[in-house]
LOZA-819389 format. One record per residue (C-alpha): chain; y, x, z. Coordinates in steps of 0.001 Angstrom, whole numbers, always signed. Layout:
BEGIN
 cadena      py      px      pz
      A       Y       X       Z
...
end
This chain:
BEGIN
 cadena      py      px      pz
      A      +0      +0      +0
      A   +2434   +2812    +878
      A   +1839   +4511   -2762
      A   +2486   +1133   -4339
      A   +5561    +637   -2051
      A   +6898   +4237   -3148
      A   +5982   +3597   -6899
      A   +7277    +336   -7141
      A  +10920   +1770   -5579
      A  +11267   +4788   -7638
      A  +10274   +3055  -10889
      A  +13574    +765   -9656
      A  +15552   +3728   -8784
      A  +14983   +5764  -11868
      A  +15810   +2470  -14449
      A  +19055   +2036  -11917
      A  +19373   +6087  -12680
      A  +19190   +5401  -16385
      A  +21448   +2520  -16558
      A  +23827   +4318  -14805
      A  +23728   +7667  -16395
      A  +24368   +5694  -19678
      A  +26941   +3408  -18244
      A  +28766   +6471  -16879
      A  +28518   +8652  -19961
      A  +30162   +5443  -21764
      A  +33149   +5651  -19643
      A  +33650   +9105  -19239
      A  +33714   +9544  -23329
      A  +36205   +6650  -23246
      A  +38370   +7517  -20648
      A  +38568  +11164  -22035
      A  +39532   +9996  -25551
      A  +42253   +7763  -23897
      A  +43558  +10890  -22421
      A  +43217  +12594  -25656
      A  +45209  +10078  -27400
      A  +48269   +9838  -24724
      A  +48136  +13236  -24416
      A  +48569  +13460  -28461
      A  +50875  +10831  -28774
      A  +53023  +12499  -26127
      A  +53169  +16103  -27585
      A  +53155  +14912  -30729
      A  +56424  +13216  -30070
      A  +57825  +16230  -28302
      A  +56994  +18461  -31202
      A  +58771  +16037  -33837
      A  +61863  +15790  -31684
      A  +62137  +19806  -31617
      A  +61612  +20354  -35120
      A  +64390  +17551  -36317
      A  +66549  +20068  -33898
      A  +65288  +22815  -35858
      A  +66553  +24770  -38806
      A  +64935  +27944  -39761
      A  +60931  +28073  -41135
      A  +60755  +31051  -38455
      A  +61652  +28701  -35373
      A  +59432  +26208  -36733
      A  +56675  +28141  -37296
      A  +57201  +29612  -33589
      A  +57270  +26305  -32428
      A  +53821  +25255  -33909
      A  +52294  +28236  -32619
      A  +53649  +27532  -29414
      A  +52043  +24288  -29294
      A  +48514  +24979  -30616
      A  +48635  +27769  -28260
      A  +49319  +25646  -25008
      A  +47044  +23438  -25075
      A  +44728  +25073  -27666
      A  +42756  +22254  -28646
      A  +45304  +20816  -30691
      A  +46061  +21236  -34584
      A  +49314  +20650  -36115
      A  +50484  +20268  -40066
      A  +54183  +19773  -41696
      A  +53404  +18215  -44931
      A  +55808  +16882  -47916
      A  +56164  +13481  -49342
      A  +53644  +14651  -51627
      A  +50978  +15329  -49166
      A  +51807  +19266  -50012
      A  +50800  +20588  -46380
      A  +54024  +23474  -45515
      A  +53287  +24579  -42446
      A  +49552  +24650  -40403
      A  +48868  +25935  -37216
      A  +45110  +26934  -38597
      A  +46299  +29158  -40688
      A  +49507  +31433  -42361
      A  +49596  +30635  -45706
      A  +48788  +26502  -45958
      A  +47725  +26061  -49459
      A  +45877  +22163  -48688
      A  +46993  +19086  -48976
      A  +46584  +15688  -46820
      A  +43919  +13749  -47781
      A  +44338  +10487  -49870
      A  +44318   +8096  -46698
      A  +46220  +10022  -44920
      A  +48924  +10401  -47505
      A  +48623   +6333  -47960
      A  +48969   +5990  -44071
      A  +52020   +8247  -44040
      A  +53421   +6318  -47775
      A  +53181   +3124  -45579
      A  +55332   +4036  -42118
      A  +59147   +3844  -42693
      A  +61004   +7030  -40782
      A  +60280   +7279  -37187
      A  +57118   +5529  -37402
      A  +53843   +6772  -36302
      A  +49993   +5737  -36449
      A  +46984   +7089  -34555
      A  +43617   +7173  -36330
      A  +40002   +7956  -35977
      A  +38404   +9890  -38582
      A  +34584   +8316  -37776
      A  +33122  +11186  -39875
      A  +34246  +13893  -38049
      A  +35468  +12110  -34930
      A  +38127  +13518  -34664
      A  +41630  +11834  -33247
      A  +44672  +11865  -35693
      A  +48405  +11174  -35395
      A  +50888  +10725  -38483
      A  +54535  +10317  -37687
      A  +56808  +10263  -41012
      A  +59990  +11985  -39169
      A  +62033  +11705  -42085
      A  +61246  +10850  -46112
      A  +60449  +14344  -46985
      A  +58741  +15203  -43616
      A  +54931  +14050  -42645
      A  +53586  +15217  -39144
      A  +50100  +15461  -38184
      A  +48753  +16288  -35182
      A  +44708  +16046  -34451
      A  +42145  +16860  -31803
      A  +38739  +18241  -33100
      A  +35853  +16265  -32295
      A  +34173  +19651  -30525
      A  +36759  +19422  -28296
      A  +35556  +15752  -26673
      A  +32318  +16238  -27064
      A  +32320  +19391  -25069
      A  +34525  +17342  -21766
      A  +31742  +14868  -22005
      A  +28415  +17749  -22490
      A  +30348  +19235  -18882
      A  +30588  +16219  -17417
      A  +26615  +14889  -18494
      A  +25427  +18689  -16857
      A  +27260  +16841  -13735
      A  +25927  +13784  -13605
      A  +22115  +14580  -14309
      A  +22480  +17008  -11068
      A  +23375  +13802   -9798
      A  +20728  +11849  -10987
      A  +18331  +14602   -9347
      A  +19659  +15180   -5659
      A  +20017  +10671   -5772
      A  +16407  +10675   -6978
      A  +15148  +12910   -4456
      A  +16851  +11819   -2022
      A  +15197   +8377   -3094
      A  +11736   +8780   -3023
      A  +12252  +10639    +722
      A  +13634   +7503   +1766
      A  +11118   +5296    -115
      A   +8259   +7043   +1828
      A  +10424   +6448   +5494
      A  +10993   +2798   +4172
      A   +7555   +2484   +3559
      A   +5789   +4375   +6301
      A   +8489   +1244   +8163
      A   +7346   -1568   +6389
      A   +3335    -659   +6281
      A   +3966    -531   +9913
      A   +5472   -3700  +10625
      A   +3407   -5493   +8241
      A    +393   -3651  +10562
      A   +1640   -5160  +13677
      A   +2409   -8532  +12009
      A   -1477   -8345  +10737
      A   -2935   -7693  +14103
      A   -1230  -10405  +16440
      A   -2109  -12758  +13490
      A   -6372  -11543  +13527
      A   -5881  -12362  +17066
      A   -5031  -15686  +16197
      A   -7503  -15845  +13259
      A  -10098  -15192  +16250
      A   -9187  -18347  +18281
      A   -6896  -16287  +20835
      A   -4286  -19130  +20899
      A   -2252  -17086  +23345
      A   +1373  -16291  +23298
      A   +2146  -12669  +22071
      A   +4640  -10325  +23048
      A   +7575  -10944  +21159
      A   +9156   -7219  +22122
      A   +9740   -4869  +18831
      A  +12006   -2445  +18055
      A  +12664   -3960  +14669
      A  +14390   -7518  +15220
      A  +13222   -9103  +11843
      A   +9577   -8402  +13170
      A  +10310   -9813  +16840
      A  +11335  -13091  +14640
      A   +8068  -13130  +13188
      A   +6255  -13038  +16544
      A   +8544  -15383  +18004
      A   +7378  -18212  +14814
      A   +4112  -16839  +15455
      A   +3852  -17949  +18722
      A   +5572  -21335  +18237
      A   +3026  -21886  +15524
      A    +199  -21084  +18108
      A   +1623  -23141  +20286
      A   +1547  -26141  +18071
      A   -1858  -25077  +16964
      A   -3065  -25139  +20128
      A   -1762  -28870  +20932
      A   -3411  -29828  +17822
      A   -6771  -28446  +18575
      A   -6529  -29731  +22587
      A   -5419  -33182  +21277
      A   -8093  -33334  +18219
      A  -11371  -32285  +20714
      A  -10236  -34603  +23131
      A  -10291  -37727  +20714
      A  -13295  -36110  +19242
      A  -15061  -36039  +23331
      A  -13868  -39722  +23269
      A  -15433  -40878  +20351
      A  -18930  -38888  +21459
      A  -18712  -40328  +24870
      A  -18715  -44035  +22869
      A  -21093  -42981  +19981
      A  -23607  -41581  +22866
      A  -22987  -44216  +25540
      A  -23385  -47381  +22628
      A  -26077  -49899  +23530
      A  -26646  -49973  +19495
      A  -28158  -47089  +17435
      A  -25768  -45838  +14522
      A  -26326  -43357  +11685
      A  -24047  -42392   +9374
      A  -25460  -40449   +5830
      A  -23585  -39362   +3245
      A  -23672  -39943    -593
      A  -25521  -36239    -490
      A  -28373  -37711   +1760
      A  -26887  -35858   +4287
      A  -26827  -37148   +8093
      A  -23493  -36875   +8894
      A  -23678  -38721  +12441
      A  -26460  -39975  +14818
      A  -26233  -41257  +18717
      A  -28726  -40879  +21473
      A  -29648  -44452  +21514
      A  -30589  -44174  +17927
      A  -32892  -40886  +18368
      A  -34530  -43121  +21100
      A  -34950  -46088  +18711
      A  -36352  -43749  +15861
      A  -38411  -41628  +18586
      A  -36422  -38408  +17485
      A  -37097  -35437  +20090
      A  -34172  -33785  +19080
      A  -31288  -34364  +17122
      A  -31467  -32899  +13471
      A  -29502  -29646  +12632
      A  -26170  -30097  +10879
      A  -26138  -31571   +7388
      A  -30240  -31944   +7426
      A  -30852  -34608   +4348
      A  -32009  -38107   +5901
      A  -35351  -37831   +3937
      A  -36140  -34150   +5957
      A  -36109  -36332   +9481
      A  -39849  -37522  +10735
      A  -38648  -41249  +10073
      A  -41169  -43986   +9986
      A  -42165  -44656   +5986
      A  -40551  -47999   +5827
      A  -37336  -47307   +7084
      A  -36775  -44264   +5248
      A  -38228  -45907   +2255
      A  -35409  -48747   +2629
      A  -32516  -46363   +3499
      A  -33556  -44631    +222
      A  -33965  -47962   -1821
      A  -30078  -49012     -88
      A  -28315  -45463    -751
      A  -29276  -45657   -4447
      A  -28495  -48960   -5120
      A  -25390  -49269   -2956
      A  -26185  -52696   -1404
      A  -25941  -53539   +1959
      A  -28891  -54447   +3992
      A  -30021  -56406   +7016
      A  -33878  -56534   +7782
      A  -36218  -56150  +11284
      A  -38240  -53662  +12025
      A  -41218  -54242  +14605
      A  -41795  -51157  +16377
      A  -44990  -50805  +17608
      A  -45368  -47627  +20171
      A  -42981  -49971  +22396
      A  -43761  -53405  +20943
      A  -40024  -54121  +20445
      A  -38305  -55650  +17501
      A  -35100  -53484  +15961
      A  -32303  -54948  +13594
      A  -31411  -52626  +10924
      A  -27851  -53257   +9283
      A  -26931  -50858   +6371
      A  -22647  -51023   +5224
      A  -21504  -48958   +2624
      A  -18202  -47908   +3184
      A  -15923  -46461     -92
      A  -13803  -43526    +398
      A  -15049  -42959   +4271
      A  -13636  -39887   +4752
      A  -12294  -36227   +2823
      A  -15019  -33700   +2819
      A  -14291  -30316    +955
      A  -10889  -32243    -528
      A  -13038  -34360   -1786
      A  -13500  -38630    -824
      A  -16865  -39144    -127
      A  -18809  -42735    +107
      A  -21476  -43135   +3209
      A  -23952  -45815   +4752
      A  -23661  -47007   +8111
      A  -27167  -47886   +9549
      A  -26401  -49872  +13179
      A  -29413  -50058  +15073
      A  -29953  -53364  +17419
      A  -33010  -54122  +19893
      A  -33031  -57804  +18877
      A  -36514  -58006  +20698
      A  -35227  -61253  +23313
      A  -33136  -62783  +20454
      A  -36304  -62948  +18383
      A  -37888  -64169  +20957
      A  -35365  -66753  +21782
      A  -35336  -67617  +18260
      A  -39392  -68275  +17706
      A  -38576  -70444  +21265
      A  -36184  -72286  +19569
      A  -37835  -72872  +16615
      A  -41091  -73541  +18104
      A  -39484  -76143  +20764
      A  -37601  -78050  +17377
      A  -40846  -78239  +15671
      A  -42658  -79509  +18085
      A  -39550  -81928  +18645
      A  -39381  -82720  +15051
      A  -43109  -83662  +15424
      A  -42616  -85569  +18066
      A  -39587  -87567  +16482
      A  -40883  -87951  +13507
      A  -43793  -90506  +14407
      A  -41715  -92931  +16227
      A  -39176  -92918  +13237
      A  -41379  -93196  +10562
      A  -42972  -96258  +12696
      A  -39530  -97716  +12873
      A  -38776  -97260   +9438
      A  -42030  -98774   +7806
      A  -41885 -101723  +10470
      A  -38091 -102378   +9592
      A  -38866 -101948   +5628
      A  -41403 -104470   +5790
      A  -39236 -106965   +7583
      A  -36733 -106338   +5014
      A  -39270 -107179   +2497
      A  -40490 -110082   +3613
      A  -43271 -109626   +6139
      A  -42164 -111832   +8714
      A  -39905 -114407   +9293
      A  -36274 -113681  +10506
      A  -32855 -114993  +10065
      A  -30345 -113627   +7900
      A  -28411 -111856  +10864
      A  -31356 -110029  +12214
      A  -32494 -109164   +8664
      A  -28977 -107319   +9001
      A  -29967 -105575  +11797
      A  -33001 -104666  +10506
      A  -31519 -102909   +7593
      A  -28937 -101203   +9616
      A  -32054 -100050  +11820
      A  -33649  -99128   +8887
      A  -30863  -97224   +7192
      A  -30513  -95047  +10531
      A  -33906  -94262  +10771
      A  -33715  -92841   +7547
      A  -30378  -90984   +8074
      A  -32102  -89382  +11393
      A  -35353  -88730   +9304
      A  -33045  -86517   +6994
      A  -30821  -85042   +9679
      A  -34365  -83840  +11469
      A  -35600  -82443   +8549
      A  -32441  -80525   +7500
      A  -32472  -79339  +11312
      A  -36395  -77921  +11029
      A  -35048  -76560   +7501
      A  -32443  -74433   +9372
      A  -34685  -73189  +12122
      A  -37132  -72151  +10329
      A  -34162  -70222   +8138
      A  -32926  -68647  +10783
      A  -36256  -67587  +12528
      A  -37777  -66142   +8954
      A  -34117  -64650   +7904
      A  -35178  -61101   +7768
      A  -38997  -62131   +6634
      A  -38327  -64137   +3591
      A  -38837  -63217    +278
      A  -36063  -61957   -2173
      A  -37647  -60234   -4599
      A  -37858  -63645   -7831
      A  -36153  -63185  -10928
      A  -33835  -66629   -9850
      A  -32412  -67717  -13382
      A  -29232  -69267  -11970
      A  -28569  -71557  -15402
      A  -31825  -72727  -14853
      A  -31367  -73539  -11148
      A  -28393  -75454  -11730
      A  -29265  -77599  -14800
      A  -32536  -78678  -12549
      A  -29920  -79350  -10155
      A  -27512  -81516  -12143
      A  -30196  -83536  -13505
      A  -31701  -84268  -10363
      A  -27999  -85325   -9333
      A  -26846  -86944  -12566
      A  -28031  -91102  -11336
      A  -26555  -90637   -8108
      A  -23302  -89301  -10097
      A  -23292  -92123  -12383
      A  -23105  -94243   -9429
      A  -20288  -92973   -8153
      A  -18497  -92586  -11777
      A  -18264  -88689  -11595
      A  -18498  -86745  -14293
      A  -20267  -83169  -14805
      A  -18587  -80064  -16851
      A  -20391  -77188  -17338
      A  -19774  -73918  -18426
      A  -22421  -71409  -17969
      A  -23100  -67859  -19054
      A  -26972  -66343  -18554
      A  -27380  -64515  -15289
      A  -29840  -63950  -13094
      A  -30820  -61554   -9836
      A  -33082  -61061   -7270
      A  -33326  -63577   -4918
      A  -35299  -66613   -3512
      A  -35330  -69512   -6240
      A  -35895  -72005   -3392
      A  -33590  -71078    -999
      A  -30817  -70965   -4345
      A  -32010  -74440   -5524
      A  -31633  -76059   -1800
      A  -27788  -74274   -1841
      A  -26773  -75862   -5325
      A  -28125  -78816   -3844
      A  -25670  -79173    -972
      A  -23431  -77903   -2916
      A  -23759  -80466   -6077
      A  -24410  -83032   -3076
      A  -20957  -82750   -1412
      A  -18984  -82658   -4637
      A  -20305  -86039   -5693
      A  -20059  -87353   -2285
      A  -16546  -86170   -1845
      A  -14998  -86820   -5023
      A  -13013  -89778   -6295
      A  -13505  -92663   -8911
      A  -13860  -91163  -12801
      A  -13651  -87441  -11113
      A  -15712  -84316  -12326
      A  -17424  -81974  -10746
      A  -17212  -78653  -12439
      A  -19577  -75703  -12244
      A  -19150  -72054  -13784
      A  -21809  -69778  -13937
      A  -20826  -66267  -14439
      A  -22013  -62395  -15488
      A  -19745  -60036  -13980
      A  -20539  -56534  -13971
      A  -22991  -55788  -11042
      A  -22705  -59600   -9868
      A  -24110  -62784  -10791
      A  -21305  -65553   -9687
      A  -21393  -69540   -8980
      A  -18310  -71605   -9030
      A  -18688  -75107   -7837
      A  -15636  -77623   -8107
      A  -14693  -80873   -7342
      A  -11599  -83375   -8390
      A  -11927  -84806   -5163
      A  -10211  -85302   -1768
      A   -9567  -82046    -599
      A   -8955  -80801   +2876
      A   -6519  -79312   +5274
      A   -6559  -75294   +5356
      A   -6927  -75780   +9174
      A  -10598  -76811   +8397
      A  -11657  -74870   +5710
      A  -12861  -71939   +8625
      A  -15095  -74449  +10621
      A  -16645  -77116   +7790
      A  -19415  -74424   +7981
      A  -20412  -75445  +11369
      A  -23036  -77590  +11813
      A  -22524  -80991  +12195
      A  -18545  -80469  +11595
      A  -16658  -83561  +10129
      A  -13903  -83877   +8544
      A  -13377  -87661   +8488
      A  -16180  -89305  +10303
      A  -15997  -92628   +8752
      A  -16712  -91174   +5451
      A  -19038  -89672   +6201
      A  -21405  -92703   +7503
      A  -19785  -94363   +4446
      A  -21682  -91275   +2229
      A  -23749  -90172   +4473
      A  -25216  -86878   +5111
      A  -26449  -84943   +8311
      A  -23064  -82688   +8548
      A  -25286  -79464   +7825
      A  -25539  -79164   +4195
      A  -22296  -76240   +4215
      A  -24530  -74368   +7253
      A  -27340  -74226   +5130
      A  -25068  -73139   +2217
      A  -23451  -70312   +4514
      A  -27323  -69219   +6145
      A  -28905  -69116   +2457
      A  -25738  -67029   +1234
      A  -26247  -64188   +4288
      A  -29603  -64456   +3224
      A  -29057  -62959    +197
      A  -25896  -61109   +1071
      A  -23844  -62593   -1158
      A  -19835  -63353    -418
      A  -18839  -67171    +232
      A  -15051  -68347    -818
      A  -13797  -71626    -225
      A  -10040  -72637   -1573
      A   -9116  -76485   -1567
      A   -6059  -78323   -2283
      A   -5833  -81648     +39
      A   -5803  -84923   -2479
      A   -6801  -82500   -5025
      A  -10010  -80781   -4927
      A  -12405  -78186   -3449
      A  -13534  -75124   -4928
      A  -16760  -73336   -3540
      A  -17544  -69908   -5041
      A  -20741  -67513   -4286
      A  -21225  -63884   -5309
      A  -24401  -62439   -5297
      A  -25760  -58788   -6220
      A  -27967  -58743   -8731
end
């Protein structure tokens, strides 16, 4: 570093050397012709003034060879009108003549006037005065005569040049031998740092620029330090509530790579220890079907919910898998990842095969009774037995609720078992949704006669994987409720559609609409909007919770907009 320091500096000082040597040579040759010139014009005018005053050739010539004498670098000629040179301080006997610009120069000037010229050939410095018509005077300056000021004063300058150069590269290596060393001290306080010695330094240097940098240093340790303190105590937080969860949670990259796992979920997976940093999920002693799942989910990006029953401990685990886009920046790079959330759902299962057990057995139990009341009351109505016109009311109204409880029974046994057989049901049928809903609409079409509503369809192919039942039962409800709901010489409309990755159902009605305050709880069960419509149409109130269950089912996204007086619009996105 020190040679390159030194190089670098004299390769600057010898260019700043040349420029100035050249600069200087420049001025020097100028400013010494300037004093050529005044000094020319100035004796030359002397000279002319003397001679005027003088009569005899001998003064004259005693005169010029008193001024070529002192100073001796000047020439002086007394020429004619003709250009005949007369007198010449070169030599005794002139015999030349001036040349034929010079003679034009002098042919121009009136008497008294003067011109000073550079001969470019010879560079040498000429003044013509016409003193009177029949009297030319030139005086010149050889060329020699400049060149030689300037030769004495280059010898000057390039000693100069040499004791400045010298002089510079002593200093360079001093500068340098400086610099390398502060640079040296600057390097080692910063290793410390580089080392994780956060510390302050000691700012004390004898060189104040360097005492500066120590000073920033330390204010940027300082910060650094907060920063690191601040960023491993939120990262101890979130351990302590990743570790201390009562749910398992993984987190694996779009690499494969585990990126996070808690204690609860090395329990759950009956991991001895947790896997080394970055370990690919498929290098982890997980049981075949999970991994086999996780694998099946990471490919195809879908999210996931199924149970696994694990049998060392004879308890039942929930497995939910959420991709999430753009998770994080790993490398500068944003990365997707799967969140696996691990549940014991052993006592809800449990609760659930209760519960479903206790409303079949209920439904069993119902269903006897009712089905004796409605055959006994249909038979009345038909004619076994004799009875007045007002009971035969009553007997229809008996009937009609016997029937309405028969359906509301079955709907709730329909749910139940949904619910219990969620993660257990099959999903794996080519479902032709076109198909689904024509079967639908047909099945619908007398019942929407009756009611005056009309059907518009507009349906691209699509299909995906699914459960053709459970999809049939939801356009059902679906097709049900916009009939039901509707108004006189109204349509129901239904779009199917191919979009991308997703297979989508649109189901509309012309109907009454609702309130936005009840479009977040019509998929509760047994939630009504207007009551005596709904005896007037009938229905259970659980049609929309079967429509919401059969839709997590297949984890497909439920929308709902409606317009009160207007219309409701249901639509359902599934993966295909």
């Amino acid at each position: 570093m020190r040679n390159e320091i030194i190089k670098r500096n004299t390769i600057i000082t010898v260019i700043s050397l040349v420029i100035f040597f050249f600069v200087s040579l420049f001025i020097t040759s100028y400013n010494n012709r300037k004093k050529l010139e005044n000094d020319l014009v100035y004796i030359s005018n002397v000279f002319c003034s003397q001679v005027l005053a003088t009569e005899s050739e001998s003064e004259i010539l005693q005169l010029i060879n008193q001024y070529t004498t002192n100073p001796q670098w000047m020439n002086i000629s007394i020429a004619n009108s003709l250009g005949t040179i007369i007198y010449d301080s070169r030599t005794d006997n002139p015999s030349g003549n001036l040349t034929a610009k010079e003679l034009e120069l002098a042919n121009s000037l009136q008497v008294d006037q003067k011109r000073l010229y550079l001969d470019k050939t010879t560079q040498s410095i000429y003044y013509i005065r016409k003193v009177t018509n029949d009297i030319i005077i030139r005086t010149s300056v050889p060329s020699e005569n400049n060149t030689g000021y300037v030769l004495n004063s280059v010898f000057y300058m390039l000693l100069l040049i040499i004791g400045v150069l010298v002089f510079s590269i002593i200093y360079n290596k001093k500068t340098s031998d400086i610099i390398i060393e502060v640079f040296n001290d600057i390097t080692n306080h910063l290793r410390t740092v580089n080392e994780g010695n956060y510390e302050r330094i000691n700012p004390d240097h004898k060189f104040i620029e360097v005492k500066t940098s120590l000073d920033e240093i330390n204010e940027i340790n300082e910060n650094i330090s907060r920063s690191i303190l601040k960023i491993k105590s939120e990262s101890a937080k979130i351990n302590f509530i990743i570790n201390n969860m009562q749910q398992g949670i993984m987190i694996i990259d779009q690499k494969e790579r585990l990126q996070i796992i808690n204690e609860y979920a090395l329990k759950s997976l009956h991991l001895e220890a947790k896997p080394k940093e970055n370990a690919k999920f498929t290098e982890i002693p997980l049981n075949e079907e999970i991994l086999q799942m996780l694998s099946r989910c990471l490919s195809k990006g879908q999210n996931k919910t199924f149970d696994y029953h694990d049998q060392l401990n004879n308890k039942i685990y929930s497995f939910t898998i959420t991709h999430l886009e753009n998770a994080w920046l790993d490398e500068g790079e944003t990365i997707k990842v799967i969140v696996v959330l691990i549940m014991d759902v052993t006592d809800e299962r449990k609760n659930e095969e209760a519960k479903a057990e206790f409303i079949a057995n209920a439904s069993h139990e119902l269903k006897t009774p009712i089905t004796s009341i409605s055959g006994f009351s249909e038979l009345i109505i038909n004619g076994y037995g004799e009875c007045d016109e007002k009971t035969r009311g009553f007997i229809e109204r008996i009937y009609l609720e016997a029937r309405r409880m028969q359906e509301t029974i079955d709907e709730l046994l329909y749910l139940s078992n949904l619910e219990y057989h969620n993660n257990q049901l099959p999903l794996s049928e080519e479902v032709d949704l076109v198909r689904v809903v024509n079967d639908s609409v047909e099945t619908h079409r007398e019942m929407a006669g009756r009611n005056k509503i009309a059907f518009e369809l507009a349906l691209e192919p699509v299909s995906f994987k699914g459960n053709s039942t459970l999809i049939r039962n939801l356009v059902d409800n679906l097709v049900d409720n916009a009939i039901k709901y509707n108004k006189d010489f109204g349509s129901v409309i239904i779009k199917t559609k191919d979009i991308s990755s997703k297979a989508q159902l649109i189901v509309a009605d012309t109907g009454i609409g609702m309130d936005e305050k009840h479009l977040t709880k019509i998929f509760d069960r047994f939630y009504r909007i207007d009551n005596s419509r709904s005896r007037l149409t009938g229905g259970t109130g659980l049609g929309l919770t079967i429509v919401k269950k059969v839709c997590a089912v297949h984890g497909a996204t439920l929308d709902v907009k409606s317009t009160l007086h207007e219309g409701t619009e249901f639509t359902i996105t599934f993966n295909k």
